[in-house]
SEDREN-306447 format. One line per field, with one value per residue (C-alpha): residue number from 0; residue in three letters; x, y, z. Coordinates in nm, 4 decimals, always signed. Example, Ala and Ser with C-alpha at 12.3 -4.5 7.8 and 13.67 -1.06 7.14 Angstrom:
# residues 2
resi <- [0; 1]
resn <- [ALA; SER]
X <- [+1.2300; +1.3670]
Y <- [-0.4500; -0.1060]
Z <- [+0.7800; +0.7140]
# end
This chain:
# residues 306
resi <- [0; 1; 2; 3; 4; 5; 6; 7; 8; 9; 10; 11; 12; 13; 14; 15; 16; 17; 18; 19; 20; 21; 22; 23; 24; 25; 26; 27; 28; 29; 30; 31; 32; 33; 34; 35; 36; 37; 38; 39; 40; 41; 42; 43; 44; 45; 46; 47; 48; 49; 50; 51; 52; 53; 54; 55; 56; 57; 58; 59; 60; 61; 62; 63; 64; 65; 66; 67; 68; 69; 70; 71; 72; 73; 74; 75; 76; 77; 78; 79; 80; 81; 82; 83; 84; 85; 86; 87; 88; 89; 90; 91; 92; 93; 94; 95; 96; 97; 98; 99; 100; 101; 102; 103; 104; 105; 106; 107; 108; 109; 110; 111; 112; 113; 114; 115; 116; 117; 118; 119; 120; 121; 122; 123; 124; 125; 126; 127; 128; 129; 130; 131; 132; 133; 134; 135; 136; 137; 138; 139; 140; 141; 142; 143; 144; 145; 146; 147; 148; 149; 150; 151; 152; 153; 154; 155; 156; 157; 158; 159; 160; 161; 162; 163; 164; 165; 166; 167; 168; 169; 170; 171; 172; 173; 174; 175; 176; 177; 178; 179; 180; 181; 182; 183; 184; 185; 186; 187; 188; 189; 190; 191; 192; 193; 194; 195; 196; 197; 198; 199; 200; 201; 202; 203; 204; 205; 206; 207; 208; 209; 210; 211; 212; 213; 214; 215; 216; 217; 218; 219; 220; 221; 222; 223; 224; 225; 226; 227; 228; 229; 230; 231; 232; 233; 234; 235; 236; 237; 238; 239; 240; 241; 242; 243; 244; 245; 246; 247; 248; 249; 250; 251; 252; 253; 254; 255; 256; 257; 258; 259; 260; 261; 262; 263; 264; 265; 266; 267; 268; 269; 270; 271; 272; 273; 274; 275; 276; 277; 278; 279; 280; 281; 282; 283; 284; 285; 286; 287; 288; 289; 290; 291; 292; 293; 294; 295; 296; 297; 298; 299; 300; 301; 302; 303; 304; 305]
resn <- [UNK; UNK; UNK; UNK; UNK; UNK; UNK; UNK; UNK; UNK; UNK; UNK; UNK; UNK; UNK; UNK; UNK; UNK; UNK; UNK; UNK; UNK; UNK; UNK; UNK; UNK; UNK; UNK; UNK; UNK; UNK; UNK; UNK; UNK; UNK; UNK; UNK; UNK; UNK; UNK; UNK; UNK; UNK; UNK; UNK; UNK; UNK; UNK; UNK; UNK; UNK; UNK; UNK; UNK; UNK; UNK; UNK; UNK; UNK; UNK; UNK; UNK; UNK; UNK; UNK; UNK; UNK; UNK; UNK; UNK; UNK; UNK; UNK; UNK; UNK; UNK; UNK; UNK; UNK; UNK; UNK; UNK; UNK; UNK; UNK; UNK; UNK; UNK; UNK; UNK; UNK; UNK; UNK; UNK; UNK; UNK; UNK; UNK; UNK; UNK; UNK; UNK; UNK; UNK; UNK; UNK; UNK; UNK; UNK; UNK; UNK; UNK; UNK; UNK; UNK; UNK; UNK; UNK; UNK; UNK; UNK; UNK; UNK; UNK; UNK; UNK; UNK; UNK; UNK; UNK; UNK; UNK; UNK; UNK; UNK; UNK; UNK; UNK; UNK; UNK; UNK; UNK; UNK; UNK; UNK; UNK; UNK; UNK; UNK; UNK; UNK; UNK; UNK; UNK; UNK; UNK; UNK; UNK; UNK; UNK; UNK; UNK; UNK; UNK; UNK; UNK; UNK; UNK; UNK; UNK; UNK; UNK; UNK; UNK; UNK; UNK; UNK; UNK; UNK; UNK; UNK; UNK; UNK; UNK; UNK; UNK; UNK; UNK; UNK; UNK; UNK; UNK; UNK; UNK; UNK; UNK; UNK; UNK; UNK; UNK; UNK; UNK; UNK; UNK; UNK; UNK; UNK; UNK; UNK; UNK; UNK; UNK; UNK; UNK; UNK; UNK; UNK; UNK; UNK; UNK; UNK; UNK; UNK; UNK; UNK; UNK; UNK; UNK; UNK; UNK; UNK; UNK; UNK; UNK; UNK; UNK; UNK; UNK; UNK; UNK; UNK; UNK; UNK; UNK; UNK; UNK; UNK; UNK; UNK; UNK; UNK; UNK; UNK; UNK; UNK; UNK; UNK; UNK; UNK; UNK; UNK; UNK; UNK; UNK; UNK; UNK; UNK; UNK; UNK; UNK; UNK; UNK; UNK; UNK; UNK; UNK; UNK; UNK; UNK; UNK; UNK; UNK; UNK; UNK; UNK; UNK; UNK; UNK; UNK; UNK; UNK; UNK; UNK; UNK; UNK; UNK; UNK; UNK; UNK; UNK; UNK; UNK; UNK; UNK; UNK; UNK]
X <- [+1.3452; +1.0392; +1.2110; +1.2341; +1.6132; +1.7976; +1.7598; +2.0682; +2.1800; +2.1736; +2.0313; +2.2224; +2.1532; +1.9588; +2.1069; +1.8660; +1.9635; +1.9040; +1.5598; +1.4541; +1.5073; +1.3264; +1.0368; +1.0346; +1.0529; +0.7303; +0.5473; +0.6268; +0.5099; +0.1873; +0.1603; +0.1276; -0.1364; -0.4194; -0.3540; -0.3139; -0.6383; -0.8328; -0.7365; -0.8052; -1.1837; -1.2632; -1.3169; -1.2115; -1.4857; -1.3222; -1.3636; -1.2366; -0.9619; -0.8528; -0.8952; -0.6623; -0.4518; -0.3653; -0.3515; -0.1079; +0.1443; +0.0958; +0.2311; +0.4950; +0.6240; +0.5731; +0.7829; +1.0538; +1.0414; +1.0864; +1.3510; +1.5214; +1.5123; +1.2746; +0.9373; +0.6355; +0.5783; +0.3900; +0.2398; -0.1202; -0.1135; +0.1271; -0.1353; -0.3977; -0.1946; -0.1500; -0.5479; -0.5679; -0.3611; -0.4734; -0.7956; -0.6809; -0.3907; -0.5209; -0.8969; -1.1155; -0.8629; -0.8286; -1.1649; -1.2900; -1.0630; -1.0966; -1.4642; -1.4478; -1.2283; -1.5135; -1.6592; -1.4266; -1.1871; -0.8176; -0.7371; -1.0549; -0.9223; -0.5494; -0.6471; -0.8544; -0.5929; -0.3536; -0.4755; -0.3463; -0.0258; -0.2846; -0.5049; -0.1577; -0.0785; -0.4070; -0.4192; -0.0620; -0.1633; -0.5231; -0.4521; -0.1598; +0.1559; +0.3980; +0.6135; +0.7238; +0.4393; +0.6143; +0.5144; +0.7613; +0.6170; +0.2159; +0.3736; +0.4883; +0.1869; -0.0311; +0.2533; +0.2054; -0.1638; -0.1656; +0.1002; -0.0658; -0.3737; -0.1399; -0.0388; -0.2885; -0.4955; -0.6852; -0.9956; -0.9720; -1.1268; -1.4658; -1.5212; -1.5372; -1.8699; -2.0368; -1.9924; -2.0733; -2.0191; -1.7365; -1.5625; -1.6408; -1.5267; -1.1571; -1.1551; -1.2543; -0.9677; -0.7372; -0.8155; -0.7801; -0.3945; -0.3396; -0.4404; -0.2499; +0.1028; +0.0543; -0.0620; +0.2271; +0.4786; +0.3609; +0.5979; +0.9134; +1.1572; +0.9958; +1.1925; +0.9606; +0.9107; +0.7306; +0.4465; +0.4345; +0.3673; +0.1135; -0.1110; -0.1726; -0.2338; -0.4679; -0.6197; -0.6559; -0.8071; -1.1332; -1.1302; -1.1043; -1.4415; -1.6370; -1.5252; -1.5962; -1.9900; -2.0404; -1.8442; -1.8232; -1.4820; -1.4553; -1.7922; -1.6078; -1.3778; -1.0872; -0.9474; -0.5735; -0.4979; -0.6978; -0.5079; -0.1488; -0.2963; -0.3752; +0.0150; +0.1726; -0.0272; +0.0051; +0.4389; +0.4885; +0.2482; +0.1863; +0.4521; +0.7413; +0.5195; +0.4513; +0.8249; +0.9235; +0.6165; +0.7034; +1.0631; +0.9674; +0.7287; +1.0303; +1.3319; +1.0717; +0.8158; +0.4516; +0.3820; +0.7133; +0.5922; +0.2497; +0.4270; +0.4599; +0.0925; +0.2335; +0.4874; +0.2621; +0.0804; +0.3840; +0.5163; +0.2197; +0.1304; +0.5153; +0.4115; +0.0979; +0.2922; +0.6150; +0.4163; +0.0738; +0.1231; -0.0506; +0.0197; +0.1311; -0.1320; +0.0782; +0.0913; +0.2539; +0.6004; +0.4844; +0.3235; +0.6011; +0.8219; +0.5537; +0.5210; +0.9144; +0.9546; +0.6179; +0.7924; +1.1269; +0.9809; +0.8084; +1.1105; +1.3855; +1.5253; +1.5530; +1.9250; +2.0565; +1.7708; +1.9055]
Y <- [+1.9417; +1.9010; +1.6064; +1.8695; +1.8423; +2.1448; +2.3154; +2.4378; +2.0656; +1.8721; +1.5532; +1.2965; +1.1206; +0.7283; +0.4320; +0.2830; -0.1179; +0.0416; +0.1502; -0.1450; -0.3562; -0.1403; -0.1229; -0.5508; -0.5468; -0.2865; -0.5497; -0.8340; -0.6174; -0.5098; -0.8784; -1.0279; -0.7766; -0.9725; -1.2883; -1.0961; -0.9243; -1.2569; -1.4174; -1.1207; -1.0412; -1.4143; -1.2663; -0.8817; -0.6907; -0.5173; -0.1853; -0.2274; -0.4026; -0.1412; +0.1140; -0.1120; -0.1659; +0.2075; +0.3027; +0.0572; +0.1126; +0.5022; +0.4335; +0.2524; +0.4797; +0.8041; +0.5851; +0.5470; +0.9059; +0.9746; +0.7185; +0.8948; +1.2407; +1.4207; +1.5044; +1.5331; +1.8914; +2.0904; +2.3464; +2.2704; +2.2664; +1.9631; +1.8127; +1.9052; +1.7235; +1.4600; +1.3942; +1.4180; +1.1363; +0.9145; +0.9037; +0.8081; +0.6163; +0.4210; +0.5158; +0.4909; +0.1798; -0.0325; -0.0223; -0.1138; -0.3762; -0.5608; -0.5481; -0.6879; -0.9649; -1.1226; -1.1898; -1.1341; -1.3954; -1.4177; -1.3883; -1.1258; -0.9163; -0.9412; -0.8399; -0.5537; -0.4264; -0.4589; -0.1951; +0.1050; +0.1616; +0.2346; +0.4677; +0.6280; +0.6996; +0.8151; +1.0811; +1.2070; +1.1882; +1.4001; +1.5546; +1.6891; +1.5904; +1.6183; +1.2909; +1.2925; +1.0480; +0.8270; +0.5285; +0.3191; +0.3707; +0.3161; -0.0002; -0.1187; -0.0409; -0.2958; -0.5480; -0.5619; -0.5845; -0.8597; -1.0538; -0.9813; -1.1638; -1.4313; -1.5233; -1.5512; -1.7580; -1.6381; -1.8331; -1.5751; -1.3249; -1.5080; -1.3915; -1.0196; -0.8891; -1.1347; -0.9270; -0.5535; -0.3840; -0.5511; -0.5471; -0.1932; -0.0952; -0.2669; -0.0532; +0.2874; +0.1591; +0.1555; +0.4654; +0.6012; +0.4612; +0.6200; +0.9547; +0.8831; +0.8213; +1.0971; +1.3359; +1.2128; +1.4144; +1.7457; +1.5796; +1.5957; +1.7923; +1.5897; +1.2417; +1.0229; +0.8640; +1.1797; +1.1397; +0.7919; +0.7989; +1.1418; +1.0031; +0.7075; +0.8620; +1.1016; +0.7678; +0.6451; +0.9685; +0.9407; +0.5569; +0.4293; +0.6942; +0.4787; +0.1870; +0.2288; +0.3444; +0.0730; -0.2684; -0.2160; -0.3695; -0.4588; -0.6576; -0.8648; -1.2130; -1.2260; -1.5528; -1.5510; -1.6540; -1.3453; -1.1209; -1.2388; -1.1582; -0.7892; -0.7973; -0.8723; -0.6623; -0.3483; -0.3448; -0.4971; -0.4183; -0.0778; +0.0633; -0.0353; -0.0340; +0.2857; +0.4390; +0.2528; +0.3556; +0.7096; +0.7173; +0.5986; +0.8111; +1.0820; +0.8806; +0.6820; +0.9060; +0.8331; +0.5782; +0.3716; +0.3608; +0.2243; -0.0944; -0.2739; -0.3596; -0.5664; -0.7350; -0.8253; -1.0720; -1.2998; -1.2743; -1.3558; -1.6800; -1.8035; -1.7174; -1.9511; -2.2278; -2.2452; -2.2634; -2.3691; -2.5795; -2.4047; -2.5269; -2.2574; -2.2003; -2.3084; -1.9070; -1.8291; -1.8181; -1.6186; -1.3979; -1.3339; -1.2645; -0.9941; -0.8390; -0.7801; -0.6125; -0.4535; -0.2893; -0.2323; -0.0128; +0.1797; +0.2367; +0.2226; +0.5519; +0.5529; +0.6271; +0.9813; +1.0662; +1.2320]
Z <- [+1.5759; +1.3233; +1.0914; +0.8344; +0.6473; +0.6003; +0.2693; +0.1833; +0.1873; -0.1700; -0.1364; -0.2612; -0.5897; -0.4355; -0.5259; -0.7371; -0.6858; -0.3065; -0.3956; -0.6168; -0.3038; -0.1294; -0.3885; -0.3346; +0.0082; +0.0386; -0.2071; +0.0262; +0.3446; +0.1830; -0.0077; +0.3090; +0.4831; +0.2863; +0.4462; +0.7777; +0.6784; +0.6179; +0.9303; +1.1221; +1.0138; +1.1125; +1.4827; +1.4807; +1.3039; +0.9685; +1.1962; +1.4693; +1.2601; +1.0966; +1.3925; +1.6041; +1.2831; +1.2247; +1.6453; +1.6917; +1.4145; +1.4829; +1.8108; +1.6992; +1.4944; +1.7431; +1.9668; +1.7289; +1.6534; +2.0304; +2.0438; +1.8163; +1.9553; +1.6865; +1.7142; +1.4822; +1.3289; +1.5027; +1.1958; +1.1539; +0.7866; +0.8416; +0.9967; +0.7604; +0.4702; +0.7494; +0.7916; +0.3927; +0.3687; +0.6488; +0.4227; +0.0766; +0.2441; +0.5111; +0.6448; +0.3345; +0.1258; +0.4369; +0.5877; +0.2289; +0.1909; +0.4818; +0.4629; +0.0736; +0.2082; +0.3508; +0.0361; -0.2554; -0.3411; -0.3354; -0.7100; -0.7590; -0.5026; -0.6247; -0.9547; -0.8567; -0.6222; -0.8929; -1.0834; -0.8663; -1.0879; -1.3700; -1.1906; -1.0648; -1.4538; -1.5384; -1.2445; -1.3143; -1.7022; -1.6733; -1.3834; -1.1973; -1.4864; -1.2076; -1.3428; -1.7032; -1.8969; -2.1631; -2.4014; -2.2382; -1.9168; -2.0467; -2.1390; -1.8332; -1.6961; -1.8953; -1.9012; -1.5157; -1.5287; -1.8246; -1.6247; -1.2570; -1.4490; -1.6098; -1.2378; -1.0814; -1.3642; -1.6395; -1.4653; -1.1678; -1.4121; -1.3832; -1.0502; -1.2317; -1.1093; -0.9126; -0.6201; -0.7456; -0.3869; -0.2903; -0.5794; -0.6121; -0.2960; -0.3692; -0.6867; -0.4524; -0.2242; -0.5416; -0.6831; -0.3340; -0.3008; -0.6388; -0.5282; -0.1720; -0.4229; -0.5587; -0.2971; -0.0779; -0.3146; -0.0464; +0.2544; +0.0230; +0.2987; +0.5731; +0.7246; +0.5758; +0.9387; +0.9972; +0.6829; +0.7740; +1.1535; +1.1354; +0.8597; +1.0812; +1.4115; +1.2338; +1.1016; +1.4198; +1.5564; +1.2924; +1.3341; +1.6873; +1.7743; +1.4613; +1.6242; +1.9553; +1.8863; +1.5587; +1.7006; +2.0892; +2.0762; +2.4373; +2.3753; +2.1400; +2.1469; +1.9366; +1.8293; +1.9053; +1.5152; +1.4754; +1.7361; +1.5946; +1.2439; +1.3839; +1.5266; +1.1944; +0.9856; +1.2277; +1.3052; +0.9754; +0.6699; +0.8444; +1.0521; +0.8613; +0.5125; +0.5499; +0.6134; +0.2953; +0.0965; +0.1388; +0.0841; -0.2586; -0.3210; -0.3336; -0.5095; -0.7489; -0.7872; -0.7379; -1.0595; -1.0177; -0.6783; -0.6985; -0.8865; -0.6085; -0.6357; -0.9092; -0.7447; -0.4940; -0.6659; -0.7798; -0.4371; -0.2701; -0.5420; -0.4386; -0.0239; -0.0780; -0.2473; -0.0044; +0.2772; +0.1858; -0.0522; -0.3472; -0.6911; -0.9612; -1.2707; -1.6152; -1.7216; -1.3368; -1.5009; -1.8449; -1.5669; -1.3599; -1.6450; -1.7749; -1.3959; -1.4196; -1.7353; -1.6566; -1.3407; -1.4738; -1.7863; -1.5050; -1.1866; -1.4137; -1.5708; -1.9400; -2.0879; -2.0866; -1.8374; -1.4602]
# end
């Protein structure tokens, strides 16, 4: 078995309170992959990070895939797609990222990273039209960017370019997930285990050589905060991320997809003050408000429409 579903089988209309969840649970996976990010690049060089980050949750996932008694396609332009996205999805975006994070701070980097739903628009817009483009849905995209910036404080938006090359490379990593939501629309057929686990493992495959001649990982000492860090982030913000990313990407489309980078920042504010004691900015709650109807004008399905 290749994980492919048989054709002659209609697929079932999704629930859509089903994927909504789903859509807020992949925001709180991938919300909490910056702290795991930040504690990890204390000790673990952004790298090797990443290199172990990707290996690890590959694994995973080809042993689930065993477990379950499929196995990975075995057609090399499968795997061609595969290596595609492994770099807009997970190579190119999380090396940057983690290497930003050692400069770039919290409510920069959330506002950057927050911009991937609009790059998602603009590529489907100019480029590939493969989702229908609406007012309604242009909308929803600046709602979530004016309330992502409401949340986290208008203030953050003085730390706006006094880091050029970090902040740069965040905004290569978004444009990069952009392209990787909409690319992702080639594995539609596929169990999106399948997507999920080969991207990584080819991931792993241009990473872990990098790795091994830049950072000399066995040369290094790894705090254990640092090692748990790497733990979380790789079963949880990867492996199981990435199964839930690319359902999505096939029953809410690449744009409603990508607003999850929106969600991520009100989940992440209400993380930091539950159990670190943060205090909420005075807009937080105008913010949230705007996020929500910001991703609901974007994932939910106007009247009369199938």
């Amino acid at each position: 078995m290749t994980g492919f579903s048989t054709p002659d089988r209609p697929a079932s209309r999704p629930d859509l309170r089903v994927e909504l969840a789903l859509l807020l649970a992949l925001a709180t996976l991938w919300g909490a992959s910056y702290s795991f990010i930040r504690v990890g690049v204390e000790t673990i060089p952004p790298l090797t990070l990443i290199a172990a980050r990707t290996s690890i949750a590959g694994a995973i996932l080809l042993a689930v895939i065993r477990w379950r008694g499929l196995s990975l396609p075995r057609e090399r332009a499968v795997w061609k797609r595969f290596l595609v996205q492994a770099c807009l999805n997970s190579v190119f975006p999380f090396t940057l990222i983690a290497w930003a994070e050692r400069t770039v701070d919290a409510g920069t980097a959330a506002i950057l990273n927050a911009t991937t739903p609009i790059f998602a628009f603009l590529l489907t817009f100019l480029l590939t039209r493969h989702e229908a483009m609406s007012l309604r849905k242009a909308i929803g995209v600046f709602a979530g960017l004016g309330g992502t910036v409401l949340v986290i404080g208008v203030g953050a938006v003085d730390g706006l370019g006094r880091d050029l090359p970090a902040q740069a490379a965040i905004v290569f990593a978004t444009v990069c997930y952009a392209g990787a939501a909409i690319f992702g629309r080639v594995f539609k057929g596929l169990d999106p285990i399948m997507p999920a686990a080969g991207s990584l493992l080819c991931g792993a495959a241009v990473l872990l050589p990098v790795s091994l001649a830049v950072d000399r990982p066995w040369t290094l000492a790894p705090s254990w905060d640092s090692l748990l860090a790497l733990a979380g982030l790789s079963v949880f913000s990867t492996a199981l991320a990435f199964v839930l990313y690319f359902r999505l990407v096939h029953t809410l489309g690449s744009v409603p997809t990508t607003a999850q980078a929106y969600l991520r920042v009100p989940i992440g504010v209400g993380i930091g003050v539950l159990t670190l004691g943060e205090t909420l900015e005075p807009t937080s709650l105008a913010g949230c408000a705007a996020v929500v109807v910001g991703v609901a004008a974007m994932t939910i399905p106007a009247r009369g429409r199938s």
